[in-house]
N, C-alpha and C positions, 0 to 999 in steps of 0.2 A: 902836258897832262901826266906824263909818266912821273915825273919830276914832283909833280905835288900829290902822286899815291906814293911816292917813296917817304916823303916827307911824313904824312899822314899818317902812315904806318908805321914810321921810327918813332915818332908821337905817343903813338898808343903804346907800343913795346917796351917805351921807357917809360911813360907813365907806370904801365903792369909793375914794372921791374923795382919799380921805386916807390909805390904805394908802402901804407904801411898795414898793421891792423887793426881794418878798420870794418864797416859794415858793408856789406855786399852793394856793388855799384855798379854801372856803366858811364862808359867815353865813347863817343862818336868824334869822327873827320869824316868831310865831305872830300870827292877827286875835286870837286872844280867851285869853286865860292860864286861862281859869276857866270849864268850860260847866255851869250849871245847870240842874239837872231839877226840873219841875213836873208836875203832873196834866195841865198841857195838852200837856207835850213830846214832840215828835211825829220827833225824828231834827234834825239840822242839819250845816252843811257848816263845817270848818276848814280859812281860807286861809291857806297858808303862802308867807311874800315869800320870798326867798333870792338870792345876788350869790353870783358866782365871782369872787374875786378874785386877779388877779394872773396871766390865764390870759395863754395866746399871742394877739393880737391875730386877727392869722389864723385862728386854730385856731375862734377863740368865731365868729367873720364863716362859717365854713364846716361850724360848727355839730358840730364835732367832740367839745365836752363835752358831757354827758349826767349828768341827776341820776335819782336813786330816793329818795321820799320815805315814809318807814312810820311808822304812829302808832298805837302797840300798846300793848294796856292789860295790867292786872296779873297778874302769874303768878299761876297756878292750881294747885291738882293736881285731874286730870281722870281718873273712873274711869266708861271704857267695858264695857258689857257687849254680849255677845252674845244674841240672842232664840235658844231651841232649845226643839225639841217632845220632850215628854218622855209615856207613854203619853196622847197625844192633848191633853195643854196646852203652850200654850205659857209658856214659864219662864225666869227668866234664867240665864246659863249662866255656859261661860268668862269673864273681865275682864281686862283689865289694866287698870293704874295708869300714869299719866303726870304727872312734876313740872315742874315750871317752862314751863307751857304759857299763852301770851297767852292771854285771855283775848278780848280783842276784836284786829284785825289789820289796819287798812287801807291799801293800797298803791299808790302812784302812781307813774310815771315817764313821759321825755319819749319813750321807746321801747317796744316790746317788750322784756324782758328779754334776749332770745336776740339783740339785736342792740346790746346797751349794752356787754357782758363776756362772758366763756366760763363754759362750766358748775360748771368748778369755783370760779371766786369766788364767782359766784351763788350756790352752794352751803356757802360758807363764810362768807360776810358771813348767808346766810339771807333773801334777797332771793325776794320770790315765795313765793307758798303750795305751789308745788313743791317748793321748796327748804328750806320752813321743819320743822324737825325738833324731835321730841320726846323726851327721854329716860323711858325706862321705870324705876320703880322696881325691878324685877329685874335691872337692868342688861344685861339682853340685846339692843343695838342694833341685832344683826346678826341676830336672830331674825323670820323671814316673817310669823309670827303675831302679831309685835309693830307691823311695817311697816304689817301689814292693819287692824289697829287705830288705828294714827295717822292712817291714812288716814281711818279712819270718823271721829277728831277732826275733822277738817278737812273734813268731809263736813256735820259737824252743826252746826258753826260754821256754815260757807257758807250753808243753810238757812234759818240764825236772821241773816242780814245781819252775823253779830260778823268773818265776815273776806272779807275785799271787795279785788277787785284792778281798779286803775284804769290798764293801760296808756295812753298819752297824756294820761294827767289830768296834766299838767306843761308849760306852753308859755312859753317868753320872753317875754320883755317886752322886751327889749333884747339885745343877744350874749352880756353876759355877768349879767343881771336876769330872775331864773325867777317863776313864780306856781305854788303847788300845789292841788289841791281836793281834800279829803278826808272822806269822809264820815264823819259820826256815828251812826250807829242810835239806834232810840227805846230801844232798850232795851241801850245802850251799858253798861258797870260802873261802878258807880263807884269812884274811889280816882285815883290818880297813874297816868297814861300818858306816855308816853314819845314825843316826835317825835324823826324820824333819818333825817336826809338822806344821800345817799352823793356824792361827786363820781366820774366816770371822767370819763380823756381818752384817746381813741384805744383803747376797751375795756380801759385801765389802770384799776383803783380808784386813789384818789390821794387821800383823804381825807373824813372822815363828821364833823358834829357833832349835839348833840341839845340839846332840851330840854324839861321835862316840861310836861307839862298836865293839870290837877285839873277831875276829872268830881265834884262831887258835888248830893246832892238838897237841898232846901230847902223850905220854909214847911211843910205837915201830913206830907208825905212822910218830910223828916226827921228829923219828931219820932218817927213810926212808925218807922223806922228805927232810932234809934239805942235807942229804948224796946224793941223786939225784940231789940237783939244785947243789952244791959244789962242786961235785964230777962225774959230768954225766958222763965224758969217763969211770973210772972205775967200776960206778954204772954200765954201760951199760953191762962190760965183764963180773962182777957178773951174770946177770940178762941171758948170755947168758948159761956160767957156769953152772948154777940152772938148766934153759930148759936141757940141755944136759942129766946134770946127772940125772932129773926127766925122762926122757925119756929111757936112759940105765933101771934104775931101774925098770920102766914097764915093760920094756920086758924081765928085767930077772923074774918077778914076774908070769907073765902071760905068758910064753915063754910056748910052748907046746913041750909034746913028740915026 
């Protein structure tokens, strides 16, 4: 790991150095292209190098750029339900449907958002779990009951650590050389995530790049894995198989006189 943030950062350093002039830009490296899951994995942090290049000299010395960095995993569709009592049980009610929803969501920058850009870029780059929106498969956007719903997404992520906001998690290294930290959860998805940096100068957006990152499981996990999506009917009969016989076996262990 050390090995590929050395690399990462010679990267950037000699891109900086060798740019020419041109219009104000950023470059992102990720530390690790590839995070794998074990039975011991327990959550980990993705550092992200990134250089402004090409900014106003002044401007990087007086600390007037500002980055946002998001590293969001694969869309979803997500179907919330409502809990209601119905003659004294309770039951699942109402639902909506939601598509193209991260799946996991975490978010860094070198500011508070409210003082990087105004609410409507925020709002339209999708910057911030405030700002991050869901469409409903009814297509009713403007719908309250749809709102209250999205919110409970974003409610139940938060919960489960899949969407994490890191104001200040982003500090210089130089005026125009950032470092990012971003967290993984133990129970991160797996598939292709997506990193995405933003640049502003002076509360302008002014340019985003990205690049993905591959969550997947490995050694008995992923045999389990990929033998349950391939093979669910017979996965299933194992799985019942297993209960049974764990279940005989208790009671003959614990079986009393």
């Amino acid at each position: 790991m050390i090995l590929r943030l050395l690399t990462a950062l010679f990267l950037l350093l000699a891109t900086t150095a060798t740019a020419q002039e041109e219009k104000p830009g950023i470059q992102i490296g990720l530390s690790e292209e590839v995070v794998e899951i074990s039975s011991s994995f327990s959550g980990t942090e993705i550092i992200i190098f990134g250089s402004i290049e090409n900014g106003i000299a002044e401007d990087l010395k007086a600390g007037l750029y500002d980055v946002v960095v998001v590293l969001e995993g694969p869309r979803e569709l997500v179907t919330v339900r409502r809990r209601e009592r119905k003659l004294g049980i309770w039951v699942n009610g109402t639902a909506r449907d939601f598509i193209d929803v991260p799946s996991s969501y975490s978010v860094a920058s070198t500011k508070p958002f409210s003082q990087i850009t105004d609410a409507e870029d925020a709002r339209i780059l999708q910057i911030g779990l405030e700002n991050l929106s869901f469409r409903p498969v009814d297509g009713g956007i403007g719908d309250p009951l749809n709102a209250e719903f999205a919110a409970s997404v974003k409610r139940l992520k938060t919960d489960k650590d899949l969407y994490l906001e890191r104001p200040g998690g982003i500090s210089f290294l130089t005026p125009s050389l950032f470092k990012a930290r971003l967290a993984v959860p133990a129970n991160v998805p797996i598939g292709r995530h997506t990193a995405r940096a933003f640049m502003f100068h002076k509360g302008k957006f002014v340019e985003s790049q990205f690049l993905p990152l591959t969550v997947k499981k490995i050694g008995f996990e992923q045999f389990t894995y990929d033998f349950a999506h391939q093979y669910g009917f017979w996965f299933g009969i194992i799985c019942v198989i297993v209960a049974a016989f764990t279940g005989w076996l208790a009671s003959v262990v614990f079986r009393k006189n």
